[in-house]
C-alpha positions as CSV (number, residue, x, y, z in Angstrom):
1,X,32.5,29.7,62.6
2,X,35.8,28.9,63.3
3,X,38.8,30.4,65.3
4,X,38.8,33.3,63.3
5,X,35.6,34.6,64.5
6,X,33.3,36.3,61.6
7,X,36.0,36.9,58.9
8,X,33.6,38.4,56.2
9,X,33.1,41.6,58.1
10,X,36.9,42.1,59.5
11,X,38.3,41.6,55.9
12,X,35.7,44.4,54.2
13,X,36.3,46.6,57.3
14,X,39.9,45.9,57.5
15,X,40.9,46.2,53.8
16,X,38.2,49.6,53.8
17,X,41.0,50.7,56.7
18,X,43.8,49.5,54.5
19,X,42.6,51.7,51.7
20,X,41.9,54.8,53.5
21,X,45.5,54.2,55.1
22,X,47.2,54.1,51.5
23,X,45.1,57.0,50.4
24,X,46.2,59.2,53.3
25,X,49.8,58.2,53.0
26,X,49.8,59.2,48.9
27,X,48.1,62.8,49.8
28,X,50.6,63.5,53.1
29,X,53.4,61.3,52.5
30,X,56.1,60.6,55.5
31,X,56.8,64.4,55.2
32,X,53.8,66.2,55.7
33,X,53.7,69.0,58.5
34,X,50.7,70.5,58.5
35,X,49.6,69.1,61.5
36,X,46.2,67.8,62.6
37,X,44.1,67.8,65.3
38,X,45.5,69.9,67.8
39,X,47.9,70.7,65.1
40,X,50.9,68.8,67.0
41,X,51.3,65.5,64.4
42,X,54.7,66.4,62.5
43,X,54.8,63.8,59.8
44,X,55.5,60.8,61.8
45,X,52.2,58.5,60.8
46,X,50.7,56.3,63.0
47,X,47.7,53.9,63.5
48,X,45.8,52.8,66.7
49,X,44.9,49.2,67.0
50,X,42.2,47.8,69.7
51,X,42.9,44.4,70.9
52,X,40.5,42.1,71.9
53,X,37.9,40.9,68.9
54,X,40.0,43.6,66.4
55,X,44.0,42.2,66.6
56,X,43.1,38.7,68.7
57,X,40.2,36.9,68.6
58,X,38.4,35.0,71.5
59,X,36.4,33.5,70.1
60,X,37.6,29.8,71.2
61,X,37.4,31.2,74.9
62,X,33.9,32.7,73.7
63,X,32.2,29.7,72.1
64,X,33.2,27.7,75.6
65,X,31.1,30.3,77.6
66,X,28.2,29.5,75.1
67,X,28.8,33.0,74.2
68,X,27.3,34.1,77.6
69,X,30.5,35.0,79.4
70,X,32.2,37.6,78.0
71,X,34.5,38.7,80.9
72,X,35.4,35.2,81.8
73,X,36.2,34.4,78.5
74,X,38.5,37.2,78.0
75,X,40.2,36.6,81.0
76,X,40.7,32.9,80.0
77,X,41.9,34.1,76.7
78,X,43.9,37.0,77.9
79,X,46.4,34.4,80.6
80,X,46.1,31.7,77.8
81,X,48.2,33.8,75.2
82,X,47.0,31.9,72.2
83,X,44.3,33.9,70.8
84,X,45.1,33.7,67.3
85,X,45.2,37.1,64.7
86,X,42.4,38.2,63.4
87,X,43.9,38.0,59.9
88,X,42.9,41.3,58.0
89,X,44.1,43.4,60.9
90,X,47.6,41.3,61.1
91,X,47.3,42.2,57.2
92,X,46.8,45.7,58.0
93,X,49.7,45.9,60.6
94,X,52.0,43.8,58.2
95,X,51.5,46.8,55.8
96,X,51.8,49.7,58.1
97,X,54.4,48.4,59.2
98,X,55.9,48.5,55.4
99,X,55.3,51.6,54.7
100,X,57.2,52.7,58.2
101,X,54.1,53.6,59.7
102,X,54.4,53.2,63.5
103,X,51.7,51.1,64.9
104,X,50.4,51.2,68.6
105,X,47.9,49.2,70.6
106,X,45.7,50.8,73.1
107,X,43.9,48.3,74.9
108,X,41.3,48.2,77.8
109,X,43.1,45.4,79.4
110,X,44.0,46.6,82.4
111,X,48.0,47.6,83.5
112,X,49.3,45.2,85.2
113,X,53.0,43.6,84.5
114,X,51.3,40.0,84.2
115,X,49.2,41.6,81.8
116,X,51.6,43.2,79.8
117,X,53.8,40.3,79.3
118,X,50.8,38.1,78.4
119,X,50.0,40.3,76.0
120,X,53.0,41.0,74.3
121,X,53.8,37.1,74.1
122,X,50.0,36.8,72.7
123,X,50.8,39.6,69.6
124,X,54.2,38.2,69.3
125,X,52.7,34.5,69.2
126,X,50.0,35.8,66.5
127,X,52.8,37.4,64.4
128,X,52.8,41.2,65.5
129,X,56.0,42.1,65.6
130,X,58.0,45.7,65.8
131,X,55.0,47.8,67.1
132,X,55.7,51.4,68.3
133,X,53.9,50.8,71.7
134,X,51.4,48.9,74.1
135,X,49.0,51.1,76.2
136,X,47.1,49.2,78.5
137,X,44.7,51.4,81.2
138,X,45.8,52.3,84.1
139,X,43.6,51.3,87.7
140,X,42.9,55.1,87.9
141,X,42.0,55.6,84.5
142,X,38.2,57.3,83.7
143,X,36.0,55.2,81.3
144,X,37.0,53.1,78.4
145,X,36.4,55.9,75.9
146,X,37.7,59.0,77.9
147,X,41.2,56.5,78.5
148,X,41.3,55.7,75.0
149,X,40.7,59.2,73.4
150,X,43.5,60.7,76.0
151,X,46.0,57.9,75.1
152,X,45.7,58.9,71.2
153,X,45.9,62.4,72.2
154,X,49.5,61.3,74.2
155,X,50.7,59.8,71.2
156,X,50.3,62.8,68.5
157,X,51.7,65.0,71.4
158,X,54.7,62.8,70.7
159,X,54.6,64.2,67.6
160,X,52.5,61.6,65.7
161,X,49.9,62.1,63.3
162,X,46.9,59.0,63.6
163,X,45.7,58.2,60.4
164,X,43.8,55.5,61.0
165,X,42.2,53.9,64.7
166,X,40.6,50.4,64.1
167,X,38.6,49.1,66.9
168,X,35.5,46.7,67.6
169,X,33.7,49.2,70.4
170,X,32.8,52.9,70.1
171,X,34.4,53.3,73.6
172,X,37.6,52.5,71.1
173,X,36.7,55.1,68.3
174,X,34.8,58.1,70.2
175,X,36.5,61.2,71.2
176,X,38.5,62.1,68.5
177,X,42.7,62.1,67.8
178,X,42.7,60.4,64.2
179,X,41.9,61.2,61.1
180,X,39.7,58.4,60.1
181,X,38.3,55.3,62.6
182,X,36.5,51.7,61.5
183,X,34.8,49.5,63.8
184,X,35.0,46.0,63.4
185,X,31.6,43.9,63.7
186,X,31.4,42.7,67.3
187,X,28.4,40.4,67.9
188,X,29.5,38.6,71.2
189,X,29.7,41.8,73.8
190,X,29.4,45.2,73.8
191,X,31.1,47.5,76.1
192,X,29.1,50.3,77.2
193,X,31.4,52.7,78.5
């Protein structure tokens, strides 16, 4: 394997992402008001992006660990600020982006103002560029999923409709606020909560 991690399964997910994307923009165009979900989402589209092993991949920092050290590794990777794009999902944010479709991360790296500014200079670094927001979980926050789901519940209360959230864990997909969600193959970890 290389850098890249396991490129086979991003691409087919990610371009199955990219498709349903498309599709949704040619039913509902930019202007479409009928709402969703809670019926708040007033025709400003928007995707959700995980981070770690769906926009980055660590797998360098993985394969050093022997694959054994998941949470060393992606603190290793996460202070590093090299992890390079997982190349589908850059693909996918390239063409959201395109189409002026705001794009926001909502990570479960934790919110922290070293954090943040390694993780911006990582995206950056990988080439994301011109992304709506960064939501990274607050000390207080409840589990991964419950954090995750409220966060994409914020954003269509901003008036946002999600048409696509593309993750690697279920804690990143579960509990609703988007009208379609892919998981990315994961084989190194799994995150329980």
């Amino acid at each position: 394997m290389t850098g890249q991690g396991r490129r086979g399964g991003d691409a087919r997910a990610a371009r199955k992402a990219a498709r349903a994307a498309k599709a949704r923009r040619a039913r509902h165009g930019h202007g479409d008001d009928r709402g969703h979900g809670r019926g708040n989402a007033r025709g400003k589209l928007a995707i959700v992006l995980d981070i770690d092993e769906t926009s980055l991949s660590n797998y360098s920092a993985l394969a050093a660990t022997s694959f054994k050290g998941a949470t060393a590794a992606l603190t290793t990777s996460l202070f590093a600020a090299t992890s390079p794009a997982i190349d589908p999902t850059l693909e996918l944010f390239d063409d959201a982006r395109s189409q002026k479709v705001s794009v926001f991360f909502i990570t479960g790296r934790p919110d922290l103002q070293v954090v943040r500014d390694r993780t911006e200079e990582n995206l950056t670094s990988a080439g994301y560029s011109g992304w709506k927001e960064l939501v990274l979980k607050p000390s207080d926050a409840p589990g991964t999923r419950d954090y995750k789901s409220a966060a994409r519940a914020a954003i269509e209360d901003d008036g946002y409709r999600i048409v696509l959230n593309v993750g690697d864990q279920d804690s990143d997909l579960k509990g609703g606020y988007a009208d379609k969600a892919y998981k990315l193959p994961n084989p190194f970890y799994f995150i329980s909560d």
